[in-house]
C-alpha positions in Angstrom: 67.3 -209.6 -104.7 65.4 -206.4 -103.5 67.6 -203.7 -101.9 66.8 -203.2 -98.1 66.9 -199.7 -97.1 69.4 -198.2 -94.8 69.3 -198.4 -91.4 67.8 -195.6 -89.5 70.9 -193.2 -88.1 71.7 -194.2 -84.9 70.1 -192.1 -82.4 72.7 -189.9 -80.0 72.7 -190.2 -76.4 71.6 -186.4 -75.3 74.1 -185.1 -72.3 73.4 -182.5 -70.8 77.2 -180.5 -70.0 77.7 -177.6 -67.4 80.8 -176.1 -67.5 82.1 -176.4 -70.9 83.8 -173.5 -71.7 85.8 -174.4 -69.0 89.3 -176.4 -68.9 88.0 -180.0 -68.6 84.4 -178.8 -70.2 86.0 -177.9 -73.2 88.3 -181.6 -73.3 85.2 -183.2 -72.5 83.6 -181.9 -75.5 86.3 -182.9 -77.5 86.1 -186.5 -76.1 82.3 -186.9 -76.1 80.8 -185.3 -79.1 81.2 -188.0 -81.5 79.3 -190.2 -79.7 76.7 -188.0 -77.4 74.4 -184.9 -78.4 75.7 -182.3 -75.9 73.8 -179.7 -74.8 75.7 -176.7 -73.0 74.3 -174.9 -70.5 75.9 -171.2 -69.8 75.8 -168.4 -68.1 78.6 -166.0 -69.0 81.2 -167.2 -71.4 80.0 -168.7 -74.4 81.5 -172.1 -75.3 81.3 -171.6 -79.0 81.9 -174.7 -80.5 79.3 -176.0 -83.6 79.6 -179.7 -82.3 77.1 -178.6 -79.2 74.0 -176.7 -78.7 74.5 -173.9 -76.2 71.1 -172.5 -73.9 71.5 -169.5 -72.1 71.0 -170.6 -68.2 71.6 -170.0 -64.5 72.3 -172.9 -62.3 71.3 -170.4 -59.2 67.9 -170.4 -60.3 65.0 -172.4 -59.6 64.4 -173.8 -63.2 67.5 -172.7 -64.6 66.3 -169.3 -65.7 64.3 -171.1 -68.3 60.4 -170.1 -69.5 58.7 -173.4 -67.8 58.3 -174.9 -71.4 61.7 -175.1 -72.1 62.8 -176.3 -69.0 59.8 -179.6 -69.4 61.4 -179.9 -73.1 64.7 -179.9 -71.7 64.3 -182.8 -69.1 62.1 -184.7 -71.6 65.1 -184.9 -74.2 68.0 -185.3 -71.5 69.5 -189.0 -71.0 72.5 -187.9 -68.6 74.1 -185.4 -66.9 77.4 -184.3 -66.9 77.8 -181.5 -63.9 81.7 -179.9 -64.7 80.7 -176.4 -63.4 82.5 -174.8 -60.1 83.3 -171.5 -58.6 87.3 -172.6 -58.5 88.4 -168.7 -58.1 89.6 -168.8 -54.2 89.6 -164.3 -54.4 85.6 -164.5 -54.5 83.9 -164.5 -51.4 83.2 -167.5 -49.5 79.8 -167.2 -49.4 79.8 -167.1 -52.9 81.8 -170.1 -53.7 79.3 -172.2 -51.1 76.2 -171.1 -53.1 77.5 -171.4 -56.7 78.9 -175.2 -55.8 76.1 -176.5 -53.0 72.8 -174.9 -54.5 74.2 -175.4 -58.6 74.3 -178.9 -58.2 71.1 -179.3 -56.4 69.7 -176.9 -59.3 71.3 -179.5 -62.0 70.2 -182.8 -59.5 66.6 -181.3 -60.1 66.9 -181.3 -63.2 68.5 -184.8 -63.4 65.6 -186.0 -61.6 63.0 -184.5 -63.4 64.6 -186.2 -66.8 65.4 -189.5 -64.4 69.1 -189.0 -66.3 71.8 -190.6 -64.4 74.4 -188.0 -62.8 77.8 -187.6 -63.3 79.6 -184.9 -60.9 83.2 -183.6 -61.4 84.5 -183.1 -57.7 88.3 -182.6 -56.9 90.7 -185.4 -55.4 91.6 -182.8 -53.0 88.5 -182.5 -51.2 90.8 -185.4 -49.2 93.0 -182.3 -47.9 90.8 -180.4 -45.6 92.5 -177.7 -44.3 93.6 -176.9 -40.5 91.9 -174.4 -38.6 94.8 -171.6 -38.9 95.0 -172.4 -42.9 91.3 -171.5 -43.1 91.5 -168.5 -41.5 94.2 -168.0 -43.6 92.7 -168.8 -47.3 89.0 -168.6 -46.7 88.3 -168.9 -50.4 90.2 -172.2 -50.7 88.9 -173.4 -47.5 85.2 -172.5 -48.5 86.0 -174.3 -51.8 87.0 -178.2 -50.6 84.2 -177.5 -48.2 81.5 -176.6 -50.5 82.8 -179.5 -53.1 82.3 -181.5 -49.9 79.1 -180.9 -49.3 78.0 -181.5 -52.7 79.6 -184.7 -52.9 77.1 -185.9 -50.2 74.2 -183.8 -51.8 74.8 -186.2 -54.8 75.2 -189.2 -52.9 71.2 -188.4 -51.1 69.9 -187.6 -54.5 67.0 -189.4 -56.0 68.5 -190.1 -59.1 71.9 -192.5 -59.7 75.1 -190.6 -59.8 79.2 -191.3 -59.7 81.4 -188.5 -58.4 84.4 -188.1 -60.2 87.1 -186.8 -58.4 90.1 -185.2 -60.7 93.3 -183.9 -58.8 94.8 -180.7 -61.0 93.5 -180.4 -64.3 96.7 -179.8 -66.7 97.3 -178.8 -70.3 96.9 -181.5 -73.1 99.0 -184.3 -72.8 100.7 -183.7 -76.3 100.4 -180.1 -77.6 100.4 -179.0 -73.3 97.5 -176.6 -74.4 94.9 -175.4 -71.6 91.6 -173.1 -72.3 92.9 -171.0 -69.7 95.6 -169.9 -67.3 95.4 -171.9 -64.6 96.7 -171.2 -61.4 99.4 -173.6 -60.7 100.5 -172.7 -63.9 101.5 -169.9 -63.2 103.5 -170.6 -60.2 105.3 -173.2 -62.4 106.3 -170.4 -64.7 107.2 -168.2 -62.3 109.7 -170.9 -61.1 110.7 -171.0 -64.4 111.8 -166.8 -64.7 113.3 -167.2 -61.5 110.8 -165.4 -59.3 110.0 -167.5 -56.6 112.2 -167.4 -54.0 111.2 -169.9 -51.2 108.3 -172.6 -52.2 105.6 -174.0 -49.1 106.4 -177.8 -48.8 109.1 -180.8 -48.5 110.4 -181.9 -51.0 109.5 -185.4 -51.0 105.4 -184.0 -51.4 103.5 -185.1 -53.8 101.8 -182.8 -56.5 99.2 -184.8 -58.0 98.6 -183.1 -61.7 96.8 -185.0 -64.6 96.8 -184.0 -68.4 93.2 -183.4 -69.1 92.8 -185.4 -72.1 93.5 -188.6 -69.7 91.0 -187.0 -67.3 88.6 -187.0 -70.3 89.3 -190.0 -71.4 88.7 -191.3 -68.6 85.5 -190.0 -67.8 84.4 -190.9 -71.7 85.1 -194.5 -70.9 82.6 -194.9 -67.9 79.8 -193.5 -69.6 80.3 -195.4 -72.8 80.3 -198.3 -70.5 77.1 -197.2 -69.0 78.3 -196.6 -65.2 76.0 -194.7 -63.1 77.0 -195.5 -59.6 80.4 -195.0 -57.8 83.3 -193.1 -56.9 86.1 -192.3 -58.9 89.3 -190.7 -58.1 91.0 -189.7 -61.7 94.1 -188.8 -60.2 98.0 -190.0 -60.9 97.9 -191.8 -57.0 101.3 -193.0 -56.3 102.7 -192.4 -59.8 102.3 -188.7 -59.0 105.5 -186.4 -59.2 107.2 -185.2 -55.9 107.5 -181.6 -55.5 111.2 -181.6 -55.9 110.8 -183.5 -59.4 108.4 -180.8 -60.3 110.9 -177.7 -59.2 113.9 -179.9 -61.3 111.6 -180.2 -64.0 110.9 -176.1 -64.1 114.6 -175.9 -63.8 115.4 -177.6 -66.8 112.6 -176.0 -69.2 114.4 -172.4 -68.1 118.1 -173.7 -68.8 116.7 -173.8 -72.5 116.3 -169.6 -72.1 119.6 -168.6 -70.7 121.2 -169.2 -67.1 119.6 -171.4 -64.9 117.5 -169.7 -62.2 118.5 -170.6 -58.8 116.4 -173.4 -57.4 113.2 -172.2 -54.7 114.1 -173.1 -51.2 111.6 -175.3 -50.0 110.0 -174.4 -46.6 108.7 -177.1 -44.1 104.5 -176.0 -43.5 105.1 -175.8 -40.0 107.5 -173.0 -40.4 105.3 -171.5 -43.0 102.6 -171.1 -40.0 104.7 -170.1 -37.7 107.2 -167.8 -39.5 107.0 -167.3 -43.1 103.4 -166.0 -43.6 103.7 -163.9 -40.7 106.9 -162.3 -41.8 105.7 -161.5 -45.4 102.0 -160.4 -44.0 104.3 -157.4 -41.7 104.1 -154.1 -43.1 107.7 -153.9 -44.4 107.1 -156.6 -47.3 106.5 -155.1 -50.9 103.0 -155.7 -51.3 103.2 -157.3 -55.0 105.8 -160.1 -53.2 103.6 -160.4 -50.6 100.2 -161.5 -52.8 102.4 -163.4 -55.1 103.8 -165.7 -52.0 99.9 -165.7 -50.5 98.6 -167.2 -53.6 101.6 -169.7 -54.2 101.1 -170.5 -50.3 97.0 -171.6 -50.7 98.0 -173.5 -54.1 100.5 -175.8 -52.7 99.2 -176.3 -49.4 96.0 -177.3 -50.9 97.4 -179.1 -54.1 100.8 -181.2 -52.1 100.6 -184.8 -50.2 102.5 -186.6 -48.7 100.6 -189.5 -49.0 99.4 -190.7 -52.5 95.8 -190.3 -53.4 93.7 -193.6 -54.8 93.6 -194.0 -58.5 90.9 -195.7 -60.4 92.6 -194.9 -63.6 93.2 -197.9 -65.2 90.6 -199.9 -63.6 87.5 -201.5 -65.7 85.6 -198.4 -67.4 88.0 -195.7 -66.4 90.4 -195.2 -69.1 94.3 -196.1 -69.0 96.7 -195.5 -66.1 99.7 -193.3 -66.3 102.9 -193.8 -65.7 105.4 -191.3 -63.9 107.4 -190.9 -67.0 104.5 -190.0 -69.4 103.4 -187.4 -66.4 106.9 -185.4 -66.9 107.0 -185.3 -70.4 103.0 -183.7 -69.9 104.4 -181.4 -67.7 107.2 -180.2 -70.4 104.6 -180.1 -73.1 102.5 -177.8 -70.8 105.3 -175.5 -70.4 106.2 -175.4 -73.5 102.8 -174.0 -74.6 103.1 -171.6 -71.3 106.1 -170.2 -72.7 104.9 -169.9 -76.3 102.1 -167.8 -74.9 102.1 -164.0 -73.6 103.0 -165.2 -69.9 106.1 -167.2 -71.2 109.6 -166.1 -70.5 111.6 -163.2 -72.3 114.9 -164.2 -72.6 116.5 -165.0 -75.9 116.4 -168.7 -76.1 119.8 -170.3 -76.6 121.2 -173.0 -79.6 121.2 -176.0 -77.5 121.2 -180.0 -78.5 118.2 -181.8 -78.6 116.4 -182.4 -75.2 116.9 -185.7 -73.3 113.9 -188.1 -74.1 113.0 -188.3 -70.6 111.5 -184.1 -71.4 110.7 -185.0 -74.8 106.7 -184.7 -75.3 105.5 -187.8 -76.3 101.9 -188.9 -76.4 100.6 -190.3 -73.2 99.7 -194.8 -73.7 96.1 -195.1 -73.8 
């Protein structure tokens, strides 16, 4: 019997990724590249990583920056579109934040419709929070960010091309190991929670904080373009599974009893007398200034990042990877401090001989 040759290799999707050095950029990498080509576009920060092929770009300029050749050879080879980068620094100015979110994605929608790639954009679950009047006078940079997300969201929806907007609520560590690719800023109020340094917390306690491990956000967003979805909305958030503020603070509470005394717990402040007294007091003269821009930035975090109501999930729905369960979001959240404290920003104090944690803090690998 005469031996057939082998099969040709199967030919790789080509996806086009902005954003990957970032948090969720780099997961995604980690999710996709088996199955997809990825191309990185970057400006700044290299993403460093042999699985993808990085070009030198700027999403601010008409043709990415490229020579007009490589721009034409780009589109031609592109099948989809992955659009992860964001100005998500609230200190930069607001102007800024509009331009890199509104006129980057209609730089990479251009693109996506000169390669007639369908479009996938990461949003934010909280572009469902828009801020009162007095809170964007307040936090211009967070206000100009939902806002500017906003806009893009319907800049996607009037494109040309098909598209889905993917809307993840806060992007935490690995689910497992609780690693991140960089600080992020909730983070660090968590740990400063943790040493005891946060005195009074924005917020009820019965508030949701909606935080997902961003290996389920990848998964996620790997299962709906495997499936070959190229319309819809998606909200890739924890919805009513999603830890209450107070379970957050007892959570912190517990990680630091592992380092010595117990801090005492953060008082949490109703928002209305935030407004009315508690920023105002702390943005008098008499406050030490390093308090004062520590509270500031805990303030726009929360008020931006709590609910009271629960947010839609799709997670778990056809194409959009597994739901999780409230459980397997606290033992996250104890893996992502654990790698907060085993980093530079992690607490001091000698850690004590204790027993073995309670399995309810145990990490444990999230059900997928």
């Amino acid at each position: 019997m005469p031996h057939l040759p082998p099969p040709p290799p199967r030919r790789r999707p080509v996806l086009l990724l902005t954003g990957g050095s970032g948090v969720l950029g780099r997961a995604l990498i980690e999710e996709l590249s088996s199955d997809f080509r990825i191309i990185c576009l970057r400006h700044r920060t290299p993403v460093d990583d042999p699985r993808v092929e990085e070009i030198p770009a700027d999403l601010l300029e008409p043709g990415l920056g490229l020579p007009r050749a490589q721009f034409t050879r780009l589109a031609a080879d592109v099948d989809l579109v992955v659009h992860s980068a964001a100005a998500t620094n609230w200190k930069a100015e607001p102007a800024a934040i509009w331009r890199a979110n509104l006129d980057g994605t209609a730089t990479m929608l251009t693109l996506a419709a000169r390669a007639q790639a369908p479009f996938h954009h990461i949003s934010t679950a909280f572009v469902a929070n828009p801020l009162a009047a007095e809170e964007q006078r307040r936090f211009p940079g967070a206000a100009a960010y939902l806002a500017s997300k906003t806009a893009a969201e319907q800049a996607v929806r009037e494109a040309p091309v098909p598209g889905t907007i993917l809307r993840p609520s806060v992007v935490m560590g690995d689910s497992v190991t609780g690693r991140i690719a960089g600080a992020q800023g909730l983070t660090r109020a968590l740990g400063a929670i943790v040493k005891g340094q946060v005195p009074v917390l924005p917020g009820e306690p019965g508030a949701r904080i909606d935080m997902v491990p961003q290996d389920v956000v990848a998964r996620a967003v790997g299962a709906l373009l495997r499936g070959g979805v190229t319309e819809g909305e998606y909200w890739l958030t924890a919805g009513a599974q999603a830890l209450l503020q107070s379970e957050v603070v007892d959570i912190c509470l517990e990680f630091a009893d592992r380092y010595g005394p117990r801090p005492h717990p953060p008082r949490l402040i109703p928002l209305e007398s935030v407004h009315r007294l508690l920023l105002p007091l702390i943005e008098g003269p008499s406050f030490p200034e390093s308090l004062r821009r520590r509270f500031h930035t805990y303030a726009e975090l929360l008020l931006v990042f709590q609910r009271a109501l629960p947010f839609d999930s799709s997670l778990g729905a056809p194409h959009c990877g597994a739901a999780v369960a409230k459980d397997e979001l606290r033992r996250a959240l104890f893996s992502n401090l654990e790698a907060w404290a085993a980093g530079s920003a992690g607490p001091r104090r000698q850690r004590r001989t204790r027993p073995p944690l309670q399995d309810s803090a145990a990490p444990r690998e999230l059900a997928s």
